[in-house]
C-alpha positions in Angstrom: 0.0 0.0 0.0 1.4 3.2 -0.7 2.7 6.4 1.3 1.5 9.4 0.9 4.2 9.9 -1.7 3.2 6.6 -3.0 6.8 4.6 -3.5 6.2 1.8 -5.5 7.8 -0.7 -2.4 5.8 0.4 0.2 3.2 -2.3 1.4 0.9 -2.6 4.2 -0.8 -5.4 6.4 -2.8 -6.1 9.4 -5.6 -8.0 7.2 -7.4 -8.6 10.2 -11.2 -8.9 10.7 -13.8 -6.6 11.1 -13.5 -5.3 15.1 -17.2 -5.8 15.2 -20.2 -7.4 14.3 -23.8 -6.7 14.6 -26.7 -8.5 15.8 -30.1 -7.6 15.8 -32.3 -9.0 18.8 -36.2 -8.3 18.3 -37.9 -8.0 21.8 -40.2 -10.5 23.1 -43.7 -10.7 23.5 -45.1 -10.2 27.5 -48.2 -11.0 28.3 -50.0 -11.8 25.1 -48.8 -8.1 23.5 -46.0 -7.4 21.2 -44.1 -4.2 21.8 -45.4 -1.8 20.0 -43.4 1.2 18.7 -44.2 4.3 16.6 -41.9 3.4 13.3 -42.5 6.6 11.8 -45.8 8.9 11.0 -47.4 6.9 13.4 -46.9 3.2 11.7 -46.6 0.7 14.4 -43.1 -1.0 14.5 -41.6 -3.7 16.8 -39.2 -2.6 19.1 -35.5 -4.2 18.3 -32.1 -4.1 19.9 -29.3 -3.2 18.1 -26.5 -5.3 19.7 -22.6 -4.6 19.0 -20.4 -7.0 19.8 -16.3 -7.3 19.8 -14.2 -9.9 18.9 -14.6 -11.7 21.8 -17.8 -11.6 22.0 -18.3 -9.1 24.7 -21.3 -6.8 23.8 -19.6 -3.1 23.5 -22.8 -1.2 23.3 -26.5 -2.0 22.7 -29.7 0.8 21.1 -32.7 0.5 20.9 -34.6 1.3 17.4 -38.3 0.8 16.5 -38.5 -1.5 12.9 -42.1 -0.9 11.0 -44.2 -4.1 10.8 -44.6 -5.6 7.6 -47.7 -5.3 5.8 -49.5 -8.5 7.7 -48.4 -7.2 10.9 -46.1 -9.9 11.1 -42.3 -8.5 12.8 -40.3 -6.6 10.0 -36.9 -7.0 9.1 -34.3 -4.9 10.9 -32.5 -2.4 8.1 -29.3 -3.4 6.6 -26.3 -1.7 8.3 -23.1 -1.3 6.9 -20.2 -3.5 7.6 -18.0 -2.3 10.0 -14.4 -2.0 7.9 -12.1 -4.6 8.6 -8.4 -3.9 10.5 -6.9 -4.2 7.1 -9.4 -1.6 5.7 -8.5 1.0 8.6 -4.6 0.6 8.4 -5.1 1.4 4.4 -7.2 4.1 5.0 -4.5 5.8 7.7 -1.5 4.3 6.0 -2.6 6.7 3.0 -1.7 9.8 5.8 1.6 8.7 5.9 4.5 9.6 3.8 6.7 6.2 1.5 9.4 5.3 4.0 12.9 6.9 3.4 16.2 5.4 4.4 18.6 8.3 5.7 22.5 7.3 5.5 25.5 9.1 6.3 27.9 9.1 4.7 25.4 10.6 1.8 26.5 8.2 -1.7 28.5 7.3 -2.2 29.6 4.9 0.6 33.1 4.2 1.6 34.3 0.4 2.1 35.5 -0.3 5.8 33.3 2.6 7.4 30.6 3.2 9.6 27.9 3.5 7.5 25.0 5.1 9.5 21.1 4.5 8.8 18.0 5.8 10.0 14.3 6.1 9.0 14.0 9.3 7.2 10.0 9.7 7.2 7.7 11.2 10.3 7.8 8.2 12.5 4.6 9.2 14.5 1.2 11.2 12.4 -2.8 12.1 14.2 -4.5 10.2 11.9 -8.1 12.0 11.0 -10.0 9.9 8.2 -13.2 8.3 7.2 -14.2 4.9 5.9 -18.3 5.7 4.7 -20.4 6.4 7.4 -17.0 5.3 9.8 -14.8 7.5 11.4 -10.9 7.0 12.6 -9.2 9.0 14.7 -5.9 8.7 16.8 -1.9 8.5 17.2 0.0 6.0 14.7 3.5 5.6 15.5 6.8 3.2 14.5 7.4 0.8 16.8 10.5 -1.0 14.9 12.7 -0.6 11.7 14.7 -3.1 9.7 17.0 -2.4 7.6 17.7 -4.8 4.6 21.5 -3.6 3.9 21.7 -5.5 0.2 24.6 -7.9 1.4 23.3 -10.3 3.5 23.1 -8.7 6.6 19.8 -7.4 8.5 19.3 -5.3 11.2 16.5 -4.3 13.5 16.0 -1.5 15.9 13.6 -0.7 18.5 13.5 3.4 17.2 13.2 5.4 13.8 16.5 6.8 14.8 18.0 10.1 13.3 21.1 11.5 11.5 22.5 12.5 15.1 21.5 9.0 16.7 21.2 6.4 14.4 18.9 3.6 14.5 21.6 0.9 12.8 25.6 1.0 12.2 26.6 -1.2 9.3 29.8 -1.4 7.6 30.8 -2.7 4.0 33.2 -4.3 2.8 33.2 -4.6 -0.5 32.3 -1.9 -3.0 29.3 -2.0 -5.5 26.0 -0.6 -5.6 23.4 -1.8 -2.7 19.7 -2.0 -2.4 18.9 -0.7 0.9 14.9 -1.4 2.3 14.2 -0.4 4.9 10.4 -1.9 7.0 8.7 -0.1 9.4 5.9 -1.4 11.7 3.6 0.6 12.9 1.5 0.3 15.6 -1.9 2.7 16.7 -4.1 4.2 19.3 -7.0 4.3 16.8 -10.8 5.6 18.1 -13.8 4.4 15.4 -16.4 5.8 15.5 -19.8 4.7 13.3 -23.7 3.4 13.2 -24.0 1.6 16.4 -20.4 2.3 17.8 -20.2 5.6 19.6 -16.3 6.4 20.1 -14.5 3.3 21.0 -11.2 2.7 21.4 -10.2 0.3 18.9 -7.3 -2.5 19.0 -5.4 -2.3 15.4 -2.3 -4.7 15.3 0.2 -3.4 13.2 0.5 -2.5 10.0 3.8 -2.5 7.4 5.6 0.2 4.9 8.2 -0.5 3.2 10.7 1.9 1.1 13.9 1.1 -0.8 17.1 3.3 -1.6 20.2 2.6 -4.3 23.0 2.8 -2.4 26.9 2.8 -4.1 29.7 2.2 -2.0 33.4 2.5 -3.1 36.7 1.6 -2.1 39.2 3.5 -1.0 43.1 2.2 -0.9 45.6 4.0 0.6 49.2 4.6 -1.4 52.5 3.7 0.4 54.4 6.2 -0.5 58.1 5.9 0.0 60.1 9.1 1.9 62.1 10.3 -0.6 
């Protein structure tokens, strides 16, 4: 899934399922009567509970709406609802907030053989995410919890922080010259609220979600001379 910036190697997941589900729970008859309910322009309805449920099953919020009778007085069908997005759906939807990942390096190309080669992640490692999904809102903190760096010779290295040009998140050096492909993959964690039909503001659990960015990165060698004193 692209950045913001939309490089072509940046990805996402967290294909997760939807947070929540519906269920619709007509109420039951007492005493020989239905419960009545003005639908609307004073057409009877049936009173119905609109339950919302998490993941696990725990019931997150319940309302209470009045569904017209059909024409035989028989109990109507509750109206459709929208589906509540799924994890995957909300990280793509944010993810489109954030800028392609960038690798930062110092020294800037090209690279020397036998030195530090320094490497952080170059993009805003934390955004307030404000988007929409429908009739769904999202709204929070999304922030990098850990970068790997892909180094293009074998060697991989993760860190805990974004890291900057002043305190790096990896040290690498090469040892041969040639020209590198550096990716670098950030995971991103959130503190998302969602908000929709039959969900008032709820704090939401997201997983994470991947980007991915890549940089061309030539390193040479340098020999020193042995000059005899003359």
């Amino acid at each position: 899934m692209p950045g913001k910036n939309g490089s072509p190697g940046a990805v996402s997941s967290g294909n997760g399922p939807s947070p929540y589900k519906y269920t619709w729970v007509p109420a039951g008859v007492i005493a020989g009567r239905g419960p009545s309910c003005d639908a609307g322009g004073g057409a009877p309805g049936w009173i119905h509970s609109l339950v919302t449920q998490d993941l696990a099953g725990s019931v997150v919020n319940i309302e209470t709406r009045c569904v017209p009778l059909n024409p035989d007085g028989s109990i109507g069908a509750p109206p459709a609802l929208p589906p509540v997005p799924a994890v995957g759906d909300i990280w793509r939807a944010a993810l489109r907030q954030i800028d392609a990942p960038r690798v930062g390096v110092n020294p800037k190309a090209p690279g020397l053989t036998g030195l530090d080669t320094w490497l952080w992640y170059e993009s805003p490692s934390e955004l307030q995410v404000a988007t929409s999904i429908g009739p769904w809102t999202i709204t929070g903190t999304a922030r990098v919890s850990e970068v790997t760096f892909d180094l293009g010779d074998g060697t991989t290295v993760t860190a805990d922080h974004a890291g900057s040009e002043a305190d790096p998140a990896a040290v690498h050096v090469y040892e041969t010259k040639g020209t590198y492909e550096i990716v670098v993959t950030a995971r991103w964690t959130a503190d998302f609220v969602l908000t929709g039909p039959g969900l008032p503001a709820r704090a939401t659990p997201m997983g994470t979600a991947v980007l991915r960015g890549s940089t061309e990165y030539p390193v040479q060698e340098v020999r020193g001379l042995l000059v005899p004193d003359p």
